[in-house]
Each structure stands twice: as C-alpha cells, then as structure tokens.
N, C-alpha and C positions, 0 to 999 in steps of 0.2 A: 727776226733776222738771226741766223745763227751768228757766232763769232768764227773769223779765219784764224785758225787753233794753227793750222799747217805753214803759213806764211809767218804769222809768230816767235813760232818754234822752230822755223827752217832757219837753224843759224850755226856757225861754223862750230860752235861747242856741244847744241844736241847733236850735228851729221855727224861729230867725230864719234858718238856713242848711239846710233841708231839708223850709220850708213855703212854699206862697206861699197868699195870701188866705185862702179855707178851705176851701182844697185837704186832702187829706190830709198826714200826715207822710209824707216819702218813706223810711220805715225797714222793711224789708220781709225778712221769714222766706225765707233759699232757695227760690229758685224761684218765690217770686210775686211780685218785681217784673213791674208790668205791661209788656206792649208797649210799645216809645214812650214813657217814663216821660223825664218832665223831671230834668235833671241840673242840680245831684247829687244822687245817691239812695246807700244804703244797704242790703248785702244779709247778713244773719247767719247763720251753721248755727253747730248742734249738734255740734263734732267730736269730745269723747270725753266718757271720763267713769264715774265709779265713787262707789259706797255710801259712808258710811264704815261701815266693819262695826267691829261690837263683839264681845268675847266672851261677855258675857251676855245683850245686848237687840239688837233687831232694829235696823235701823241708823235713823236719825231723819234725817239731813239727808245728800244728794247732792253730789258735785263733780260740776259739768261744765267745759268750757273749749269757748268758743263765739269762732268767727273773724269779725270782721268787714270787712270789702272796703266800701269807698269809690270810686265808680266817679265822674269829673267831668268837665267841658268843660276843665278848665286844671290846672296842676299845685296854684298858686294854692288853689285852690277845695277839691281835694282833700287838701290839706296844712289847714286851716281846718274843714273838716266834721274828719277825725281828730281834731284836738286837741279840738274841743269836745264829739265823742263821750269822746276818752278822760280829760277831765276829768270828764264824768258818770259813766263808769264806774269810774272810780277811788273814786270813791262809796261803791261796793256791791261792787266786786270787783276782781283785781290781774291789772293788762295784764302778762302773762307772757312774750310774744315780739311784735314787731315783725318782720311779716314785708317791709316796705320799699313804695319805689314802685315806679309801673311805665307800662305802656301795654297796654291791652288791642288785641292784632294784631289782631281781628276788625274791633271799633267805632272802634279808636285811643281810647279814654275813656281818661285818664289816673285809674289807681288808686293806694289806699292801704291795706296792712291789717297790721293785728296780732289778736294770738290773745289772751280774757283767760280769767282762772278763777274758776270763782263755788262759792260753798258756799250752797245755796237747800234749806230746812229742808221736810219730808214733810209 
C-alpha cells in the first residue's frame, strides 16, 4: 500500500508554499508533474518497500520509504517548501535520510530531497 503523501501534506502551511489562488497543490506522484509547472513544486516516488510478515497471520500493515525532491527558483524557496513538508511528515512518518541540495543541470532549478519511512496499514 502506498502512503497518502498528498492528504498529509495538504495542510494550510505547505498550500501557502506550494498553492496559489485555486490553483492545484503543486505535490505531484513521479512523473506527473505537468509541463511548465509553476515553481516550487514537489515530486514523490515509491522507492522501496516490504510486508511486515508474521509467522502466523498474513501480514496487515506495509513499510515503504517514499523520496521526495523539491525542485525551486531559489535556494531560499526550496530550503522552505522542505522544512514545511518535513514537519508534516514527521507527523505520520520518520525522514530517515537527507539526501541534500543541489541544482538540477538540465533546468538549473535548485533542489532539495530526503527519503522517509512510513508504516500504512492493509
């Protein structure tokens, strides 16, 4: 089961930094950020992930650990949307690696990401 990253993180301190008017949230599952998408925005995958097994019953509730990237016009911006993601998701699950900033060579968007780990019941 994946984790609800978007129900999470929909809360009145990330829209102030990742909504405008009534626009969508800019929090967006691998690969469907759109086109042209106003910065900053947010893109999350699924990157591992295992059952907890039991030895007598099937197993009831999932780990995964889901990465998220911060992509922004400034360093600023993207140091700002991180914190305020990772104070929601500390919430509901434990940021387990900080994988740093950076600059994407393509766009030059100035990124941020860490990995966290969620336990999301069957």
């Amino acid at each position: 089961m994946t984790p609800d990253i978007y129900a999470t993180c929909n809360t009145a301190a990330v829209r102030a930094l990742l909504k405008t008017g009534a626009g969508e949230l800019r929090l967006y599952a691998w690969g469907m950020a759109p086109q042209n998408v106003a910065k900053p925005y947010v893109v999350w995958q699924l990157v591992g992930g295992s059952p907890e097994n039991y030895l007598g019953d099937a197993p009831d509730i999932d780990g995964s650990t889901v990465q998220v990237d911060v992509y922004a016009a400034s360093s600023a911006s993207a140091r700002a949307v991180a914190e305020a993601l990772r104070v929601e998701i500390e919430k509901a699950a434990y940021v387990t690696f900080v994988r740093g900033e950076g600059r994407d060579p393509a766009t030059m968007n100035y990124t941020y990401g860490f990995d966290s780990d969620w336990f999301t019941a069957r």
